[in-house]
TIKE-563838 format. One record per residue: x, y, z of N, C-alpha, C, O in turn; residue number from 0. Coordinates in nm, 2 decimals. Atoms other than C-alpha are relative to their C-alpha. Example, Ala and Ser with C-alpha at 12.3 -4.5 7.8 and 13.67 -1.06 7.14 Angstrom:
BEGIN
(site (0.09,-0.12,0.00),(1.23,-0.45,0.78),(0.09,0.12,0.00),(0.19,0.12,0.07),0)
(site (-0.09,-0.11,0.00),(1.37,-0.11,0.71),(-0.08,0.11,0.08),(-0.03,0.22,0.09),1)
***
This chain:
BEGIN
(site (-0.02,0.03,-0.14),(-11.29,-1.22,-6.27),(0.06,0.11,0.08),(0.04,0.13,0.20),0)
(site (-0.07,-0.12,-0.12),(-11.07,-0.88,-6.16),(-0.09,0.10,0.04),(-0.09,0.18,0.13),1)
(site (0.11,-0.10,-0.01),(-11.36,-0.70,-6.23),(-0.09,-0.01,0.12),(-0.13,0.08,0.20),2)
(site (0.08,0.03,-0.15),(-11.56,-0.90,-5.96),(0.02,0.07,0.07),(-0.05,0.17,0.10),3)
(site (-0.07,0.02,-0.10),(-11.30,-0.91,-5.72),(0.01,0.16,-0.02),(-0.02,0.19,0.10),4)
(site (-0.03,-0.11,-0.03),(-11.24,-0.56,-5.76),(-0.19,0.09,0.07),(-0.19,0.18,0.16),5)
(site (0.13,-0.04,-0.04),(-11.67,-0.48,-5.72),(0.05,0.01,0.16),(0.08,0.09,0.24),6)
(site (0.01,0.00,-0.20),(-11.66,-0.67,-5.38),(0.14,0.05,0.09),(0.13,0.07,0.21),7)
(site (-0.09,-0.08,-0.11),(-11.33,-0.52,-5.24),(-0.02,0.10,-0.01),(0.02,0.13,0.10),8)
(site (0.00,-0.14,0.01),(-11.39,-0.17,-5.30),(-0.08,0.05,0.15),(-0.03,0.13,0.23),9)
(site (0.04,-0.09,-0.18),(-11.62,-0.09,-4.96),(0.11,-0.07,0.07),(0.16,0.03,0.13),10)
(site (-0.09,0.02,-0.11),(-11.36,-0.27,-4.75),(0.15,0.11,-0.06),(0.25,0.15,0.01),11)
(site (-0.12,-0.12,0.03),(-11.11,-0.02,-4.92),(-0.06,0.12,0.07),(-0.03,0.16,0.18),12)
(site (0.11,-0.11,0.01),(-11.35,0.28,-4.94),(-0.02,0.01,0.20),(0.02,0.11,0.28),13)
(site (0.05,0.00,-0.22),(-11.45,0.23,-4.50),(0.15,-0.02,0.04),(0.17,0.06,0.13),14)
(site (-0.12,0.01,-0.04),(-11.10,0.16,-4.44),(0.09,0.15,-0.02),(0.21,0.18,0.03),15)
(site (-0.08,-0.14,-0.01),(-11.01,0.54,-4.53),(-0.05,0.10,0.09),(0.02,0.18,0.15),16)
(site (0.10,-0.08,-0.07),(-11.30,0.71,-4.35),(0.04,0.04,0.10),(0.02,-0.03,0.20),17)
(site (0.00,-0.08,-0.14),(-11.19,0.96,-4.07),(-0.14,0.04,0.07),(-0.18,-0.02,0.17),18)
(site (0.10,-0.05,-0.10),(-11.49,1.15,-3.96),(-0.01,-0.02,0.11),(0.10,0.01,0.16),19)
(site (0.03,-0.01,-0.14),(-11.62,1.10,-3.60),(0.12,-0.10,0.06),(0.17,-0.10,0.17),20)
(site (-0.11,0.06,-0.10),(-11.34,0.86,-3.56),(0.11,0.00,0.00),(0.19,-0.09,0.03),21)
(site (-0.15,-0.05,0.00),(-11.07,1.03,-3.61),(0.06,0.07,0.15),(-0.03,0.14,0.21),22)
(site (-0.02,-0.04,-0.14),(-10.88,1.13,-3.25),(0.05,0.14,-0.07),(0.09,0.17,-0.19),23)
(site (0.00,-0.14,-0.06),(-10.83,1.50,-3.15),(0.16,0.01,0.07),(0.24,-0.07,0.11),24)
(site (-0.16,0.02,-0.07),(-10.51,1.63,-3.04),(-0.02,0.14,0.08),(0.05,0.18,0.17),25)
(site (-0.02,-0.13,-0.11),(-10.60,1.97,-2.89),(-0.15,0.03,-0.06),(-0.21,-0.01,-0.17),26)
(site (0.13,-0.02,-0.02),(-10.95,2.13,-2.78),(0.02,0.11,0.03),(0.13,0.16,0.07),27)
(site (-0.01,-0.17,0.02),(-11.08,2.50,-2.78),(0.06,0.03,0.18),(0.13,0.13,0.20),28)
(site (-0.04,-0.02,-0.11),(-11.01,2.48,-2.39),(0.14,-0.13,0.07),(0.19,-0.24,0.05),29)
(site (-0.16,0.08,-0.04),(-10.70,2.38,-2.21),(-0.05,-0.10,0.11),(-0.14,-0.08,0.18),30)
(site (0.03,0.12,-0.13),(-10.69,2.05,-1.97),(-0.04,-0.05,-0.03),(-0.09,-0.02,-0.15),31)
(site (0.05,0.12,0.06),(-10.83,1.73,-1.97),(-0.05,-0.10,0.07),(0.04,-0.12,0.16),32)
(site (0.07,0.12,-0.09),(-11.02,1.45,-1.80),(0.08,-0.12,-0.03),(0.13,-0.12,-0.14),33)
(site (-0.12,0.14,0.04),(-10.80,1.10,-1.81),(-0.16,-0.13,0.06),(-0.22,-0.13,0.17),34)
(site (0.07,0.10,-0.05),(-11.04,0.80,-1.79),(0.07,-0.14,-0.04),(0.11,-0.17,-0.15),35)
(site (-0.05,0.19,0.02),(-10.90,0.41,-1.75),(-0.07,-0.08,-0.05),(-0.19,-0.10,-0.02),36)
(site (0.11,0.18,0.06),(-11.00,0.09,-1.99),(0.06,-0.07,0.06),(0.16,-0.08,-0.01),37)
(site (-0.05,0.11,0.00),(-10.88,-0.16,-1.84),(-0.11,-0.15,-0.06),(-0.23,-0.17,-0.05),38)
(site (0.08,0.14,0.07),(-10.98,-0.52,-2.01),(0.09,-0.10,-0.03),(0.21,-0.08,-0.05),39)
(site (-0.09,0.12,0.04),(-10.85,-0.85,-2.07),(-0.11,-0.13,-0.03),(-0.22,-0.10,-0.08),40)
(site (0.02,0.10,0.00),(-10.96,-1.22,-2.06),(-0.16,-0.02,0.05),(-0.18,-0.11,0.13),41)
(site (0.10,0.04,-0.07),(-11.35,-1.19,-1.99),(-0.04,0.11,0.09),(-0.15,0.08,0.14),42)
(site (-0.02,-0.18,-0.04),(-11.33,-0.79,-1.82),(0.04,0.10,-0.05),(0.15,0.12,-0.10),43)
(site (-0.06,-0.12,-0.04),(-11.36,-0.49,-1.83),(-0.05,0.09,0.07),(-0.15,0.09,0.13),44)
(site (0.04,-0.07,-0.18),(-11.33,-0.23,-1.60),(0.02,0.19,-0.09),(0.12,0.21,-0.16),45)
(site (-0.03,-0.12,0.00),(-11.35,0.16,-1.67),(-0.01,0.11,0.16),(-0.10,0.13,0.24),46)
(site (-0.01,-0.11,-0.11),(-11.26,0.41,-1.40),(0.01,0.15,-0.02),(0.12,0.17,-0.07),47)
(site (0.15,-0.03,-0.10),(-11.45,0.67,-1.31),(-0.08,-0.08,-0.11),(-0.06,-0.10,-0.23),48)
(site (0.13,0.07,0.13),(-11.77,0.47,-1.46),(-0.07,0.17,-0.02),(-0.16,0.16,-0.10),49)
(site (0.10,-0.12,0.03),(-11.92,0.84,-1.47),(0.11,0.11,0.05),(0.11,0.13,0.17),50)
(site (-0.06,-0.08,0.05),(-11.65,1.12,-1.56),(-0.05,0.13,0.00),(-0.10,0.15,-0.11),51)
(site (0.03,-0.13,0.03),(-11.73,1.48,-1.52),(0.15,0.09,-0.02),(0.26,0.12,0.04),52)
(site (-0.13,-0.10,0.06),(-11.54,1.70,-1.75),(-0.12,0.11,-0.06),(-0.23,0.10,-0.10),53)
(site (0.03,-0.11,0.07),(-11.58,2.06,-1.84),(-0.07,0.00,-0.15),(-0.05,-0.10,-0.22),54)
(site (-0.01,0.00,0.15),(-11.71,2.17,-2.19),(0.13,0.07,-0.06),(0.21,0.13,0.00),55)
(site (-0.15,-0.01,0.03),(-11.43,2.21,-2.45),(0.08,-0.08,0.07),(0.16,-0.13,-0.01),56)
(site (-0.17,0.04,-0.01),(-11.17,2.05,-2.28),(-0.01,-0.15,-0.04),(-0.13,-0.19,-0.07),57)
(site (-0.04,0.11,0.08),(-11.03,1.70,-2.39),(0.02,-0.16,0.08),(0.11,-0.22,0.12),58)
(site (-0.02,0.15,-0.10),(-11.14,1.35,-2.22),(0.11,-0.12,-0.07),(0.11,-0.14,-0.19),59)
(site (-0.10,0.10,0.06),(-10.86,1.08,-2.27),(-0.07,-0.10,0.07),(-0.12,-0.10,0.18),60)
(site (0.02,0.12,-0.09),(-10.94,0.74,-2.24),(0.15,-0.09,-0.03),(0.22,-0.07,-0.14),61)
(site (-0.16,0.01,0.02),(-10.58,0.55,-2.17),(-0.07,-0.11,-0.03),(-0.19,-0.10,0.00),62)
(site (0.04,0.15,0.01),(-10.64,0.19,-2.27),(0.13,-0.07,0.06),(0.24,-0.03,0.04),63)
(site (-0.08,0.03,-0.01),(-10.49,-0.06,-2.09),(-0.02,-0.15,0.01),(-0.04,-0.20,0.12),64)
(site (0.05,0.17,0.02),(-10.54,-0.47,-2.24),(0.14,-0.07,0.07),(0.25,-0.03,0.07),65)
(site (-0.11,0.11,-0.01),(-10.36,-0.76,-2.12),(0.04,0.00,-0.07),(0.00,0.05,-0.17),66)
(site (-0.08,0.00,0.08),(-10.05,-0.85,-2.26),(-0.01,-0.16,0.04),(0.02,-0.18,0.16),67)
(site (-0.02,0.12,-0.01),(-10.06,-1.24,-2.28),(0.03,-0.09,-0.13),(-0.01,-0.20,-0.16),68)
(site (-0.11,0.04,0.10),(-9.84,-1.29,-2.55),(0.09,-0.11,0.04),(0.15,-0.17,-0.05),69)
(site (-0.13,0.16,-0.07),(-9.63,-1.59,-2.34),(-0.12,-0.09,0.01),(-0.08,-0.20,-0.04),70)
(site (0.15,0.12,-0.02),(-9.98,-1.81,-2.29),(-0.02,-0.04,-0.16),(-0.09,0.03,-0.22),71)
(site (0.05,0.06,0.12),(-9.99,-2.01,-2.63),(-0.16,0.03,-0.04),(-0.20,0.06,-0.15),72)
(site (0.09,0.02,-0.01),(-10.33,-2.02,-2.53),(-0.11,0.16,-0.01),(-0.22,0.18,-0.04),73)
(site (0.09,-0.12,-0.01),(-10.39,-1.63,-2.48),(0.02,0.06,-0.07),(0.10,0.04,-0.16),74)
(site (0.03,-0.10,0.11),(-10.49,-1.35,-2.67),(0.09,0.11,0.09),(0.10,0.11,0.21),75)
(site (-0.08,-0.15,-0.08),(-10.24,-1.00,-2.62),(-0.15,0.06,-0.04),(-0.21,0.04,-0.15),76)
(site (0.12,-0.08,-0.04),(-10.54,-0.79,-2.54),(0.07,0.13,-0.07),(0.01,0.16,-0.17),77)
(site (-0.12,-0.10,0.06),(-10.25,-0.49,-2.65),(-0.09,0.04,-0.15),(-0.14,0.14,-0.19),78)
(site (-0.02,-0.01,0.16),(-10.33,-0.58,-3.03),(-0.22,0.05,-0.01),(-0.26,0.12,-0.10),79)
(site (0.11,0.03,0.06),(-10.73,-0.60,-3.02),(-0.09,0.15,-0.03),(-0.05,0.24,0.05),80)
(site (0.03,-0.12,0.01),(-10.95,-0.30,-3.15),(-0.09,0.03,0.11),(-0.15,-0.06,0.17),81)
(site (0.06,-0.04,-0.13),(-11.14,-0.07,-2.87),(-0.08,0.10,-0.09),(-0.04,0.17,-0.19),82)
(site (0.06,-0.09,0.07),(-11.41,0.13,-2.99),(-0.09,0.10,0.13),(-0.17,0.05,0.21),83)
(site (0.12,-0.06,-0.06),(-11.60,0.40,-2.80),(-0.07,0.09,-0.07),(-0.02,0.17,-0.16),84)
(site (0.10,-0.05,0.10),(-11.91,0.54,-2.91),(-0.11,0.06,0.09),(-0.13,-0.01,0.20),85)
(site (0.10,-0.03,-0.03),(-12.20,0.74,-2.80),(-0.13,-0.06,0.01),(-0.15,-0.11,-0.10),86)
(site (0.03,0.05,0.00),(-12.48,0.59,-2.69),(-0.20,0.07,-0.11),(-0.28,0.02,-0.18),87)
(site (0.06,-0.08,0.13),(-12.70,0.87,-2.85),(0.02,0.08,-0.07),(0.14,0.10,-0.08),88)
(site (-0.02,-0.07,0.11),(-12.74,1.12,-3.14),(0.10,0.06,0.04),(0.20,0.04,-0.02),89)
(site (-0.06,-0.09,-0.05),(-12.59,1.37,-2.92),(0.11,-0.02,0.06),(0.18,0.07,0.09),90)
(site (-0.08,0.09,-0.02),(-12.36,1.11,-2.81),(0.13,0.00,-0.09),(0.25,0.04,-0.08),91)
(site (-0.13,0.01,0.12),(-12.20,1.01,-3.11),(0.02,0.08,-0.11),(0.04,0.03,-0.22),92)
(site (-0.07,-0.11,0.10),(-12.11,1.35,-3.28),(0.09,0.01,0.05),(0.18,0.07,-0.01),93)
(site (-0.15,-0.06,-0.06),(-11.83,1.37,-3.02),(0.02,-0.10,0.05),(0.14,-0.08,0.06),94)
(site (-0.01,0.16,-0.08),(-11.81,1.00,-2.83),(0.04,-0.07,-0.12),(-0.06,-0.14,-0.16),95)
(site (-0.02,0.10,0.08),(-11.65,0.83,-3.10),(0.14,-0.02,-0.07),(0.16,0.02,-0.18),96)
(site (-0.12,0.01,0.06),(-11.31,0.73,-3.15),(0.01,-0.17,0.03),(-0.04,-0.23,0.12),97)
(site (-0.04,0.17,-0.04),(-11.15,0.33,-3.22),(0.18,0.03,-0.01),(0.22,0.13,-0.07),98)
(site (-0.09,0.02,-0.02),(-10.80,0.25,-3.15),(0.06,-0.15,0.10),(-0.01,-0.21,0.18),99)
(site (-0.09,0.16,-0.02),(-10.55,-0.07,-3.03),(0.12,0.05,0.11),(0.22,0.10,0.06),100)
(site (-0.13,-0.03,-0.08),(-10.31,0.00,-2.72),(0.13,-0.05,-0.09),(0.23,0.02,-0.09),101)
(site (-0.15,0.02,0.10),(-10.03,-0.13,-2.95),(-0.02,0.10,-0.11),(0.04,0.08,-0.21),102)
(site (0.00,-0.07,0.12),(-10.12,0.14,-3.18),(0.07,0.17,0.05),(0.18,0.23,0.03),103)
(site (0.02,-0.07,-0.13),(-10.21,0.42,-2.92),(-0.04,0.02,0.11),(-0.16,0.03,0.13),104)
(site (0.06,0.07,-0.18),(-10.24,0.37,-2.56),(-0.08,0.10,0.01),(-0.17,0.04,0.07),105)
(site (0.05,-0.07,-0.02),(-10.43,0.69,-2.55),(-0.10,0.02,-0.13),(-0.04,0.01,-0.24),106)
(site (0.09,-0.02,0.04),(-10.78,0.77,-2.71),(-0.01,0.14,0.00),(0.05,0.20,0.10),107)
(site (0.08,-0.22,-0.06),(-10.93,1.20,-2.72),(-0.09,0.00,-0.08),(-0.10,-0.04,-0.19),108)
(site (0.12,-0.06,0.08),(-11.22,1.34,-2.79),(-0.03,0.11,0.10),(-0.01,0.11,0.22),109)
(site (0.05,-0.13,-0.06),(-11.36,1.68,-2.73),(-0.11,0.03,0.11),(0.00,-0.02,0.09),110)
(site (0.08,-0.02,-0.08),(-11.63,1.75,-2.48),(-0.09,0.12,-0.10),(-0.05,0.21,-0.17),111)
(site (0.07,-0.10,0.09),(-11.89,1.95,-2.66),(-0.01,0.15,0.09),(-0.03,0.14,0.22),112)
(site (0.05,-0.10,-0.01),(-11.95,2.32,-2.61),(-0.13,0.08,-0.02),(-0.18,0.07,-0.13),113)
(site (0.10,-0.06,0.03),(-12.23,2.55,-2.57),(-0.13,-0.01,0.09),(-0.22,0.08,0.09),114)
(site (0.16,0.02,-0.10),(-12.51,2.37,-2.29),(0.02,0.09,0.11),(0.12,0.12,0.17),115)
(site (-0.02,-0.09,-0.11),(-12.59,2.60,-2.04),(-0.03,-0.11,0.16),(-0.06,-0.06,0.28),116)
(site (0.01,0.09,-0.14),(-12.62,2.30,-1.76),(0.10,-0.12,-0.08),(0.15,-0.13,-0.19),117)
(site (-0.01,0.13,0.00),(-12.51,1.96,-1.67),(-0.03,-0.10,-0.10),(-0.14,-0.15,-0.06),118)
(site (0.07,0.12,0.09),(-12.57,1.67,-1.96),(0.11,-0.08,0.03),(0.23,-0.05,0.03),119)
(site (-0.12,0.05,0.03),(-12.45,1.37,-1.94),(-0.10,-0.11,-0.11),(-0.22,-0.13,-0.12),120)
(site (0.00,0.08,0.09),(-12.41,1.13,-2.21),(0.07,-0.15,0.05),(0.18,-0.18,0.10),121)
(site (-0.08,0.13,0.00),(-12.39,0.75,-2.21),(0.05,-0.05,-0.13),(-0.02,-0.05,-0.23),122)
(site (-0.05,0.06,0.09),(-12.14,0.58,-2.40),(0.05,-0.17,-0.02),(0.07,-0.22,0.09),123)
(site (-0.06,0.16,-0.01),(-12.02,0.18,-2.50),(0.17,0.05,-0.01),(0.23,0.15,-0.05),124)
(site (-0.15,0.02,0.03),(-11.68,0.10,-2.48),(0.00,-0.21,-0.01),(-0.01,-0.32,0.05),125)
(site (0.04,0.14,0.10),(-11.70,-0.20,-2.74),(0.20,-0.08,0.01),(0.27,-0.02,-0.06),126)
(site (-0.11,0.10,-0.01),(-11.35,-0.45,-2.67),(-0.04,-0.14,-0.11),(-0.12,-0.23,-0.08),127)
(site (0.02,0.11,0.07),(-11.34,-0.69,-2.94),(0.07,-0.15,0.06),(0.19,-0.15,0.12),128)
(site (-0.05,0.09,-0.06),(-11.28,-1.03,-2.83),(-0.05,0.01,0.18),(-0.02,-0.08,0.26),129)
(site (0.01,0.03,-0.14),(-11.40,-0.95,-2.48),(-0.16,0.06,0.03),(-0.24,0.03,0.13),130)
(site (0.17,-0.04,-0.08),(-11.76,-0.75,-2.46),(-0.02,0.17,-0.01),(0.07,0.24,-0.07),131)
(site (0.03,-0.12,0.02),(-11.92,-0.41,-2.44),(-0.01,0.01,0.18),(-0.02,-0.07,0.27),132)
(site (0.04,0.00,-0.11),(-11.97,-0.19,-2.14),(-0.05,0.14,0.00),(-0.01,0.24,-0.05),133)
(site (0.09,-0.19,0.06),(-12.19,0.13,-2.13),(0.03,0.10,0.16),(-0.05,0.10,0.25),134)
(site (0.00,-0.12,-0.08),(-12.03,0.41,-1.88),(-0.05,0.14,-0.02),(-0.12,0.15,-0.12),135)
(site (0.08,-0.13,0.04),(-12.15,0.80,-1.86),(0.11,0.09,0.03),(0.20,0.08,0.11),136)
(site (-0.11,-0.12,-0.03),(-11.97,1.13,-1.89),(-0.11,0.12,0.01),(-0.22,0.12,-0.05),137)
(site (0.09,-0.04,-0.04),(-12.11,1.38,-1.76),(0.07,0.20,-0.02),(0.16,0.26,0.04),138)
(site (-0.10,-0.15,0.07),(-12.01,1.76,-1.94),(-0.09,0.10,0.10),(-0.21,0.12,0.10),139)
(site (0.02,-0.16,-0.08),(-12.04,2.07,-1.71),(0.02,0.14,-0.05),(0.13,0.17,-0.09),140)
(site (-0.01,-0.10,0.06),(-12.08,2.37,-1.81),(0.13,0.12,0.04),(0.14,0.23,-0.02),141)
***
């Protein structure tokens, strides 16, 4: 029987260590940084700018900011639930992809890629558990 139990828990161990793409960033080959708003709660969300132009290299933040409805028996603290953003393509999600919980880290980073000689932009989700997806665009300048 431990032997099972040990088969089937091992990927929820094993994925539960995994950094790669969604590990946050704490400094980028260029200085400065784009700040983008989540806001979300009860059935919304809202990002501001919906379309973000940031430099290459430098470091887009997204701040998260969920309801706190911790006093409503009835509500969810939005605070606790996980936020995921992700690229919406390839080129997307080598650098659009970090998750995190405002009760964890109210702040999200990720790098802006380097190297295009124009304008690209990339669409990404910003996935709110408990409340919905919503696909804004960032738009990297050279």
């Amino acid at each position: 029987m431990r032997k099972l139990l040990l088969i089937l828990f091992t990927p929820f161990v094993v994925t539960a260590c995994v950094t790669g793409p969604h590990a946050m960033v704490e400094s980028c080959p260029v200085p400065g940084f784009k700040q983008v708003m989540v806001h979300y709660g009860d059935s919304q969300i809202k990002v501001t700018p919906a379309n973000v132009k940031i430099h290459q290299g430098k470091m887009l933040k997204f701040k998260l900011n969920g309801e706190n409805n911790a006093g409503d028996p009835a509500g969810v603290d939005y605070e606790d639930v996980a936020v995921t953003i992700m690229g919406k393509t390839t080129e997307g999600k080598s650098w659009l992809w970090v998750v995190g919980s405002e009760s964890v880290t109210d702040t999200l980073s990720v790098c802006a890629p380097e190297g295009a000689d124009r304008e690209v932009e990339y669409s990404y989700l910003v996935k709110v558990d408990k409340v919905g997806v919503l696909d804004p665009r960032a738009t990297v300048e050279p």
